[in-house]
N, C-alpha and C positions, 0 to 999 in steps of 0.2 A: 504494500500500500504506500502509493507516494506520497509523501511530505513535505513542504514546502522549508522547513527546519533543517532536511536532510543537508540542503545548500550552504546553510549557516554552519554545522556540524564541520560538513568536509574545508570550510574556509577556516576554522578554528583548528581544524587538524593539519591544514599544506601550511598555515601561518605562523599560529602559535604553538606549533607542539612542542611539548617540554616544559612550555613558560608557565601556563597556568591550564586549573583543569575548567572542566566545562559543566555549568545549573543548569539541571532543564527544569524550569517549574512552569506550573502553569495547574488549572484544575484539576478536581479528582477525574480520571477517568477518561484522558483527553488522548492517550497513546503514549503518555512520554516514554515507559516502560518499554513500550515496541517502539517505540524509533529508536532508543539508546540500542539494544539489543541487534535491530537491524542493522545500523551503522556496525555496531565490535562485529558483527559475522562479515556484511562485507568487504570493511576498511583495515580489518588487522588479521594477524596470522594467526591469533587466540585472543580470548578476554574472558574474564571471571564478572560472573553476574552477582554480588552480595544484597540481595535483597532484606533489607534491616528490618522488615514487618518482622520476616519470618525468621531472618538469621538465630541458630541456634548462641548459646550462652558461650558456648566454645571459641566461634568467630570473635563474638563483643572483648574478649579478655584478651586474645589475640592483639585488636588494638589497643588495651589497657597496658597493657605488659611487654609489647617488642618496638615503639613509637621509638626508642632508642637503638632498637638494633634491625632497621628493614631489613638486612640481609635474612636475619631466621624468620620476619612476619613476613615475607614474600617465597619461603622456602614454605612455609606453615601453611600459605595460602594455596601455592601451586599445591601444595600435600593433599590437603580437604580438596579441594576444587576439581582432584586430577587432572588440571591445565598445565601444559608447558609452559613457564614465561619466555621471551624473545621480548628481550631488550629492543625499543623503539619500534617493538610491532606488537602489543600486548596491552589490551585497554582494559581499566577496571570500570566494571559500573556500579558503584552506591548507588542500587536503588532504594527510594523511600527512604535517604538519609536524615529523615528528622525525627526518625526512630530511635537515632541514634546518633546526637549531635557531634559525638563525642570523634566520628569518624570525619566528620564535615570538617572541624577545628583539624583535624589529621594533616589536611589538603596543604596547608601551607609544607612541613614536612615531607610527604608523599610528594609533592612539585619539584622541590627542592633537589630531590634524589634523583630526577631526571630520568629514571631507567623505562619508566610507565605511561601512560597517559591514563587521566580519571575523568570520568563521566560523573554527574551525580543528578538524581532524579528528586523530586520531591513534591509534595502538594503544597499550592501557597498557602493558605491558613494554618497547615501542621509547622510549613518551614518560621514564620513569624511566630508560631508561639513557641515554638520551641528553641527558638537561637538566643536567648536570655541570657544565659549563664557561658555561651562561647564567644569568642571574636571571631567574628567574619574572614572568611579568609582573603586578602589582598589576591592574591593567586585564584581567583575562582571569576569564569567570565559566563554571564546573566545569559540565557535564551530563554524567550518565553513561548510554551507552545500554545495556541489556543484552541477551540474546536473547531475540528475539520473547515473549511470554507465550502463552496458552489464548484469552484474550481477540482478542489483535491477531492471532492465526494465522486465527482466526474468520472476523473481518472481513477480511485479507486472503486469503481461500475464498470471499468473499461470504456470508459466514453470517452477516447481523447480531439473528437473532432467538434461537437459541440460548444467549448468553450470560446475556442477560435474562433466561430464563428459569430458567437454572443459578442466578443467582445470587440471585429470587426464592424456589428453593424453598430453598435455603441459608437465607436471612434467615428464612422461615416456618419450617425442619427439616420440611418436607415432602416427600415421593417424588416423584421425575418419574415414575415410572411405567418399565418393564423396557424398552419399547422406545426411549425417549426417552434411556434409561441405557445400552444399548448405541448408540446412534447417538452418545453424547458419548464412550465411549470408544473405538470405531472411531476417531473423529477426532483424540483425545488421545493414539491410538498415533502419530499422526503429527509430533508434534510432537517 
């Protein structure tokens, strides 16, 4: 399913990799989960997905306990994970990191060591109430997703010829013509 974020992702990855990791926030329930996911499968050689709802007690103390020694908390990870790392092809994704702030505040850390790149997912309302008691990370760059548009509902229907055309007669103020106008609001009820 295409994403109009995907764009923004890969421009964060050919520009700033290494520098800093990357927010997606945006509503519950919007994709951020599958776009981060989609990106680590087709932009890296492996990536570990930490999903903080569900992460077990094991992962959480993992960051409590090796934030001093990444070498064994990335040996710990690839271990649990059974992923290979590959230095500068190896993405992690915190999802749902407001679960666990404690990994968010990490980033600065985690950036620093350069070996990885970090994704981190989050819901705006969980992420504001829960960033209280951590600093923000400097190293962390904002994308916000929101829901689907007219456009990306389109293409993920397999409609990619519609839109063009929408937006052709837009820029000329000229008619699609009645049938062409109920076949785009048929579909626009759907959204």
């Amino acid at each position: 399913m295409y994403r109009k974020l995907y764009r923004q992702l890969l421009q964060w990855k050919n520009e700033e990799q290494g520098k800093c990791a990357v927010m997606i926030n945006g509503a519950r329930r919007v994709g951020k989960s599958y776009i981060a996911e989609n990106f680590a499968k087709n932009e890296y050689e492996t990536y570990i997905l930490i999903d903080f709802f569900a992460a077990p007690n094991e992962i959480k103390e993992l960051f409590e306990n090796y934030l001093s020694d990444l070498d064994t908390l990335f040996m710990k990870l690839s271990a649990y994970y059974s992923v290979t790392l590959h230095e500068r092809n190896t993405v992690f994704i915190f999802d749902e990191v407001q679960f666990f702030p404690r990994a968010r505040a990490a980033i600065k850390y985690l950036v620093a060591d350069g070996r990885y790149d970090f994704i981190e997912t989050g819901s705006l309302l969980s992420i504001r109430k829960n960033t209280q008691d951590i600093l923000i990370p400097s190293e962390e760059r904002n994308l916000q997703l929101n829901p689907m548009d007219f456009e990306e509902f389109l293409l993920a229907i397999g409609n990619d010829t519609l839109f063009p055309l929408i937006r052709d007669c837009f820029e000329k103020k000229k008619t699609m013509g009645q049938a062409l106008h109920r076949k785009t609001m048929d579909y626009f009820a759907f959204t």
